[in-house]
Wavefront OBJ file of the C-alpha trace (Angstrom):
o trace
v 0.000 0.000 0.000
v 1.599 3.241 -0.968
v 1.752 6.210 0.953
v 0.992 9.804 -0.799
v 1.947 12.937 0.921
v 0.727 16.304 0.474
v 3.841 18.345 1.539
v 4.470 21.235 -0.105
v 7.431 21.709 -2.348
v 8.969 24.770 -0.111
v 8.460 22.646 3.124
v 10.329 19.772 1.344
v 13.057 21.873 0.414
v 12.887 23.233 3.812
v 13.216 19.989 5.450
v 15.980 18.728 3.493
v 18.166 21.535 3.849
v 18.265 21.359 7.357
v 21.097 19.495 8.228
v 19.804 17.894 11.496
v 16.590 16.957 9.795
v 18.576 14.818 7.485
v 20.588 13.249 10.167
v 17.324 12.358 12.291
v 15.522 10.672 9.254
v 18.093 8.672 8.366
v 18.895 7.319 11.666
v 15.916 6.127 12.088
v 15.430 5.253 8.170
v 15.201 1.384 9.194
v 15.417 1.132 12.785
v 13.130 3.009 14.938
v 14.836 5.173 18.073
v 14.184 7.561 21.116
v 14.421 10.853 21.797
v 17.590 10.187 23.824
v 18.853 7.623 21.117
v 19.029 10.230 18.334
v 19.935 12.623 20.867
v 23.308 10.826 21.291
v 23.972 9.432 17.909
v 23.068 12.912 16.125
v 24.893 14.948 19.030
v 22.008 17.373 19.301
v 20.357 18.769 22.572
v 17.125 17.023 23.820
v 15.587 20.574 22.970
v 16.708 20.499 19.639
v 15.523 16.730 19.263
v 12.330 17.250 20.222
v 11.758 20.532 17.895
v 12.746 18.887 15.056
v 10.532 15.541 16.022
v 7.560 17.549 16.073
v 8.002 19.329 12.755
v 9.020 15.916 11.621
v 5.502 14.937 12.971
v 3.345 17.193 12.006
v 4.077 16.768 8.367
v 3.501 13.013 8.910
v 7.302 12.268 7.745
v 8.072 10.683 10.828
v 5.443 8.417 12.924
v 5.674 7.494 17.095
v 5.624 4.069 18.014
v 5.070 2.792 21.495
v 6.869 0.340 22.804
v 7.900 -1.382 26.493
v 11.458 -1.480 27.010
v 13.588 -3.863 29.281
v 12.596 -1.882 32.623
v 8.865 -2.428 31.629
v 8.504 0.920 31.131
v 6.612 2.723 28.224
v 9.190 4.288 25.328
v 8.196 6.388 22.569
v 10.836 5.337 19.790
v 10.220 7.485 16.184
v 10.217 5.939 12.647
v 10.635 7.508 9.241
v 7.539 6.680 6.932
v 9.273 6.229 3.747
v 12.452 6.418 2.578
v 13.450 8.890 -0.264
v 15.902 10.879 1.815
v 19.201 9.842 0.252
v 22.737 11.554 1.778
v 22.621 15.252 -0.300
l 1 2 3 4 5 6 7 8 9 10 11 12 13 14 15 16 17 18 19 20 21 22 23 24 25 26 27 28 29 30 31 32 33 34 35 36 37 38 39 40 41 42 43 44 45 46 47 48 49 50 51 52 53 54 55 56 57 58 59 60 61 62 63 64 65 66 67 68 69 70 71 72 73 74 75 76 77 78 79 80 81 82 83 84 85 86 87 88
């Protein structure tokens, strides 16, 4: 089942040129992650992360997935929903 989006050109382009945008969606390309996951392996600050999660969000590029971890606690790990976002 194919997925169509209705993102504007300019918000594309806006998205892609941001450098940690990249590095966020394709970290989590094929494996989904935390907040504190991408955190570390994008060296960005947790406020940073979590800006560019929701923007990531709200244009449906990016989708939450619960989860219980090993402490049997809930965990909110992201996942990109497709995959055209090749290394620029």
């Amino acid at each position: 089942m194919a997925v169509t989006f209705n993102i504007s050109d300019e918000v594309m382009q806006d998205l892609l040129s941001d450098k940690v945008s990249r590095m966020i969606l394709e970290s989590i390309r094929t494996v989904p992650k935390s907040t504190s996951q991408l955190c570390i392996e994008c060296n960005i600050p947790t406020s940073t992360a979590y800006r560019k999660m929701q923007k990531l969000s709200d244009y449906k590029i990016i989708r939450k997935i619960g989860t219980i971890n090993e402490a049997g606690k809930r965990e909110i790990l992201y996942k990109s929903t497709f995959s055209v976002f090749e290394k620029i």
